[in-house]
C-alpha positions in Angstrom: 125.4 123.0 77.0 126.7 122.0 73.6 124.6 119.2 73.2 122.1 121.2 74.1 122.5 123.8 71.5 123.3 121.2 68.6 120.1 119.9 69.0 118.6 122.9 69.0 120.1 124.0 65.8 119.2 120.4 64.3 115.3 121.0 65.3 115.4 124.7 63.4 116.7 123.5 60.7 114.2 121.3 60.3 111.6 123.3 60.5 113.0 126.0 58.3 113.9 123.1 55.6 111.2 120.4 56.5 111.6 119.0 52.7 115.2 119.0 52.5 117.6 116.0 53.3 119.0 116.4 56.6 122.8 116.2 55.0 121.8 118.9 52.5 121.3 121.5 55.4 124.3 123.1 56.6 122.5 124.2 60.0 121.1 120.6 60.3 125.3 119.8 59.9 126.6 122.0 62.3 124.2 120.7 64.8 124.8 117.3 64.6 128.7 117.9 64.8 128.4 119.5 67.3 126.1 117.1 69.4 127.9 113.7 68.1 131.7 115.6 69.3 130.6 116.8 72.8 128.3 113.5 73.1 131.6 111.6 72.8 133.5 113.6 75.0 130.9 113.3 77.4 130.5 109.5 76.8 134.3 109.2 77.3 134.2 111.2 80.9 131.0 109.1 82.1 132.6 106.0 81.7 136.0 106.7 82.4 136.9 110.1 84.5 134.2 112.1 85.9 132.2 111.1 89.5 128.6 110.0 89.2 127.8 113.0 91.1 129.9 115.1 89.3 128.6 113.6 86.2 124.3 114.2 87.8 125.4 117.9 87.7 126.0 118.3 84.9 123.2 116.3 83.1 121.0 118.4 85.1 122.6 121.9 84.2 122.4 120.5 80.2 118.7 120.3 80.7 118.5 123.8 81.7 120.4 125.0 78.5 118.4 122.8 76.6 115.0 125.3 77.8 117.6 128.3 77.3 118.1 126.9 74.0 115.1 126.3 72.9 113.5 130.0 73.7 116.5 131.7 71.9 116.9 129.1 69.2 113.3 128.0 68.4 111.3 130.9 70.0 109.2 128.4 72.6 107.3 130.5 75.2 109.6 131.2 78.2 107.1 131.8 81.4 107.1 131.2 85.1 105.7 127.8 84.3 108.9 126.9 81.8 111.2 128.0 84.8 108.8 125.9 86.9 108.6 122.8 84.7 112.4 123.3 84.5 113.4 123.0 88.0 111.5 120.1 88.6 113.2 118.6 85.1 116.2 119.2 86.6 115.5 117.9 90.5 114.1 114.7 88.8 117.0 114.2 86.6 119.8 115.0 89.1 118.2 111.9 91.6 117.6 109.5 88.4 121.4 109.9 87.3 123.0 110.5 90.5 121.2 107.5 92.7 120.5 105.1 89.5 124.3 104.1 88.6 126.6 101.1 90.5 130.1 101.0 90.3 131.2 97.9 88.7 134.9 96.5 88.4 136.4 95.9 84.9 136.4 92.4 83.2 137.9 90.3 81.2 136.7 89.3 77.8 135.9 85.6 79.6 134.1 87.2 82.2 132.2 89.5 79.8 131.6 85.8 78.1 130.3 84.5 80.7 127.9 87.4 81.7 126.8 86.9 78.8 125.8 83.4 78.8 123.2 83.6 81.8 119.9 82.6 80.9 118.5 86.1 83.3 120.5 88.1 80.4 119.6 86.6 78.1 115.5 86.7 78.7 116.2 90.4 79.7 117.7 91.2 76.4 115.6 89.2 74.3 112.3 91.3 75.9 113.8 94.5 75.2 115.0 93.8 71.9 111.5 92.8 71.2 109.8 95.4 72.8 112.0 98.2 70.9 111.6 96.6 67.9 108.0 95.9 67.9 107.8 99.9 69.1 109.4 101.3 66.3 107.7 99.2 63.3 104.9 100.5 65.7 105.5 103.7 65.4 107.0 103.8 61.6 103.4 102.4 60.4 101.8 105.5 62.5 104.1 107.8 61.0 103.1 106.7 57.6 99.4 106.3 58.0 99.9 109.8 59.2 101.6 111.3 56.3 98.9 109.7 53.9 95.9 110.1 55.8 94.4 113.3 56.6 91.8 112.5 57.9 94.2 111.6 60.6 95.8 114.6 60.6 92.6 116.7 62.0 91.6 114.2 64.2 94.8 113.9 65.9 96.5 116.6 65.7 99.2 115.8 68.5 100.1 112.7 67.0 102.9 113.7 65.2 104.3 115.0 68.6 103.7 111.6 70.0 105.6 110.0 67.4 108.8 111.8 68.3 108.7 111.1 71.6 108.5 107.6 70.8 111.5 107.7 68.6 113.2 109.8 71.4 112.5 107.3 73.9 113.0 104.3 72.1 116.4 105.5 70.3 117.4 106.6 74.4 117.2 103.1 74.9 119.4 101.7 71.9 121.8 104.6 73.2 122.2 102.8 76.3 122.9 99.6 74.7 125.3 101.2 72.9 127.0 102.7 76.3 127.0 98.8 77.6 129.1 97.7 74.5 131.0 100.8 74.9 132.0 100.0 78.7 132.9 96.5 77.6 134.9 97.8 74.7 136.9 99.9 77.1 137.1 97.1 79.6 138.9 95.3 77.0 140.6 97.8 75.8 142.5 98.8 79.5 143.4 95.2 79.9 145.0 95.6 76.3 146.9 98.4 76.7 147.5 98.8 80.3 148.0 95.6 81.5 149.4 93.6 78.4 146.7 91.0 78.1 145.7 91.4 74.2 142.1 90.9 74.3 141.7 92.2 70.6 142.7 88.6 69.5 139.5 87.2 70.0 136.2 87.4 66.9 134.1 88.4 69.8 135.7 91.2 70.9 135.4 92.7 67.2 131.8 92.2 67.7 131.4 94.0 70.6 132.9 96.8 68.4 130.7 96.1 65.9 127.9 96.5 67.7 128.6 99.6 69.6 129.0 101.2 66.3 125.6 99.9 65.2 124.0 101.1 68.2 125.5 103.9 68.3 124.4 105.3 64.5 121.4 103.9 65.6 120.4 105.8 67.9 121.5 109.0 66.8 119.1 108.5 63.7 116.6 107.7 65.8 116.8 110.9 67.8 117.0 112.7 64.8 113.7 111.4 64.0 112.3 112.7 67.5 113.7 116.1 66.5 111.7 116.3 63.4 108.5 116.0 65.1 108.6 116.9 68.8 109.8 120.0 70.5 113.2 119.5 72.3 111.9 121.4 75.5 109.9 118.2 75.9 111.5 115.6 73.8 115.5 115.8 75.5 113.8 115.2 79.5 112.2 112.5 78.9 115.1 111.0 76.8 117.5 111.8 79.2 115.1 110.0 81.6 114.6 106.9 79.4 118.3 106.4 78.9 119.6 106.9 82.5 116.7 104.1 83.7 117.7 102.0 81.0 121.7 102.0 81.9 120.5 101.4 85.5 118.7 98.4 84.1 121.2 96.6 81.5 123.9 97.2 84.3 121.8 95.0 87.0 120.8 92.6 85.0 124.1 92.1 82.8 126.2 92.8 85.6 124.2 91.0 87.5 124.3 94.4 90.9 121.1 93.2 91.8 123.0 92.8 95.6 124.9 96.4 95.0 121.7 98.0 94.9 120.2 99.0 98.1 116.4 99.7 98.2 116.9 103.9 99.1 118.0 103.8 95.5 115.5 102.4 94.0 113.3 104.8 95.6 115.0 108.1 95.2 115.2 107.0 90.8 111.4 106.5 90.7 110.7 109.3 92.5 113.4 111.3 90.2 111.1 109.7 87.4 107.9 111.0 88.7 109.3 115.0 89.2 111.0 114.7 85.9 107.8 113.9 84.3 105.5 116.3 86.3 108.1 118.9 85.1 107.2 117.8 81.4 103.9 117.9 81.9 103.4 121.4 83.4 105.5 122.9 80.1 103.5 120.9 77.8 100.7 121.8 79.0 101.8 125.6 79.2 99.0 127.6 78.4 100.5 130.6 76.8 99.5 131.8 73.9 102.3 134.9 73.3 103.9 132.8 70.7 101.5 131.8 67.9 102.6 128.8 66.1 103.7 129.0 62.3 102.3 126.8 60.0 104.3 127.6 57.2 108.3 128.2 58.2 109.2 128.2 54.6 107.0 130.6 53.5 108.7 133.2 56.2 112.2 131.9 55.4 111.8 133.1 51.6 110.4 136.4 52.3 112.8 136.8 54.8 110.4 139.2 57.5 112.1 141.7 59.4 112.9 140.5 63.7 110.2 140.1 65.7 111.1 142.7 68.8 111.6 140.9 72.3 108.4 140.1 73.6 107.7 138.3 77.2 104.7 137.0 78.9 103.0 138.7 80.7 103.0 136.5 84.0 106.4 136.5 83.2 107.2 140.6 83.0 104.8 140.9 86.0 105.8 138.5 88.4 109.4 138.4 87.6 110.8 141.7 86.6 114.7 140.2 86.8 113.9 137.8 84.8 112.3 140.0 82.3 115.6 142.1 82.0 118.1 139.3 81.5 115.8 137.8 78.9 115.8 140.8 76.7 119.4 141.7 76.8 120.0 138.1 75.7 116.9 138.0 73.6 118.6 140.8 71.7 122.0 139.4 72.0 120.5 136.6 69.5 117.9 138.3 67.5 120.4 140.0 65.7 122.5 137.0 64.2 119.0 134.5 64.0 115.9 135.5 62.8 113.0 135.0 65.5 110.9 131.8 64.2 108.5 129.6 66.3 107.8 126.3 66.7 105.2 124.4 64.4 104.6 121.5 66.5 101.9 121.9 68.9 102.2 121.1 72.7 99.9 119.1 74.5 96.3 120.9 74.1 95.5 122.9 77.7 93.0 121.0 79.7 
């Protein structure tokens, strides 16, 4: 939930202050605190405390408050196709993190050593390196052919949609780089503390560290990026997707599980894959039109316009009245500490 809601806050702020340095707004602060303190302590429990189906849960629940979010935070459209799109979101997400991890036994820095030595590892790592590296110059030169060119800026208006997810995806997978460093650093670390073998003595060991650090900044700047230029409602799914897949496939291959996989599992994660994705698609390709899009957040910031009154869809109000209730007490609960705003970056055109 807390993750959730910091990046919530870090996607208003930045389109209340698009021109402003990210530091330089106190909303765009608060939000990344609170994401980067409740992503550690969740990063902490995955590795070291909480069951993987314990741990599917609650990914799955954080998607939810992530639409939540995102309707009382950002004013996105909240219709029987969100709640649709949602559920599947979530029955997608809860197979890809609850069937796609395999236990693995903790090592020493001379078996992380050698792990790292095999020439399978070492191909796997040098084709994803490359292919995230060659994505993001990719997408950088996009990005700045977009901001100069106009032209482009008609033609394709989604584009700059399509360039946050790419940075969301892309930074997902540096993020679970940076959780493989972080097992190995904690790996180490037991075998320091709790079992008196000092593995801190060795250069590489400081390197791992080094790395997850690296990683780790990395790819929080990176999803800052996606933030700035794609909705969360559709950018955090498919980034919780990317990075869950990705951990599944650095812990095969560096691990080397391929035998502590069993084929069921394989199946159930590309079918969580496919649902989580058709749940993307059907809200991006909502249809509703009850929330006009701003195209000019700054100019309603400074005249400061009185609260837009709860409003609901209309397949919403009429074919769930419940629904219609809670969202208006809440709605309320809200309006009256944040001022209603929408979002300014279009969904996916209706086909």
């Amino acid at each position: 939930m807390t993750q959730a809601l910091g990046i919530s806050l870090q996607r208003r702020s930045h389109l209340e202050q698009p021109t402003t340095g990210s530091f330089r707004k106190p909303l765009w602060v608060t939000g990344f605190l609170i994401y980067t303190v409740s992503n550690l302590v969740a990063s902490t429990c995955t590795i070291a405390f909480l069951p993987i189906v314990v741990l599917a849960l609650l990914g799955s629940i954080g998607l939810v408050f992530n639409a939540i979010f995102a309707r009382l935070v950002l004013g996105d459209p909240f219709t029987s196709r969100t709640i649709i799109g949602t559920t599947l979101i979530v029955a997608g997400a809860m197979l890809v993190a609850g069937f796609g991890v395999v236990p693995e036994p903790n090592h020493t820095l001379q078996d992380l050593i050698q792990l790292y030595k095999r020439p399978s590892f070492i191909i796997y790592f040098a084709l994803v390196e490359f292919c995230i590296c060659f994505g993001l110059i990719l997408t950088h030169l996009m990005e700045y052919g977009l901001e100069r060119n106009t032209q482009w800026q008609i033609k394709y208006p989604d584009l700059k949609m399509w360039l946050g997810i790419s940075f969301g995806v892309f930074g997902a997978n540096i993020s679970s780089q940076a959780m493989l460093f972080a097992k190995s650093g904690l790996e180490l670390l037991i075998l320091t503390v709790f079992h008196g073998e000092n593995q801190f003595i060795y250069p590489l060991t400081w390197v791992i560290v080094i790395a997850l650090i690296f990683t780790a900044v990395l790819q929080l700047y990176y999803l800052n990026r996606g933030v700035q230029l794609c909705d969360t409602i559709i950018l955090v799914p498919l980034n919780f997707c990317s990075f869950n897949v990705s951990c599944l496939f650095n812990g095969l291959v560096y691990y080397n599980q391929w035998d502590r996989l069993y084929w069921w599992q394989v199946v159930l994660v590309l079918a969580g894959i496919v649902i989580l994705v058709w749940g993307v698609l059907i809200i991006s390709f909502n249809t509703t039109t009850s929330f006009s899009p701003s195209s000019d957040i700054s100019t309603k910031t400074s005249h400061s316009p009185p609260p837009v009154q709860p409003h609901v869809s209309s397949s919403l109000a009429s074919d769930h009245p419940v629904w219609q209730k809670l969202y208006k007490r809440i709605h309320h609960f809200f309006s009256a500490k944040l001022d209603q705003r929408d979002e300014t970056t279009p969904l996916l055109p209706a086909t």
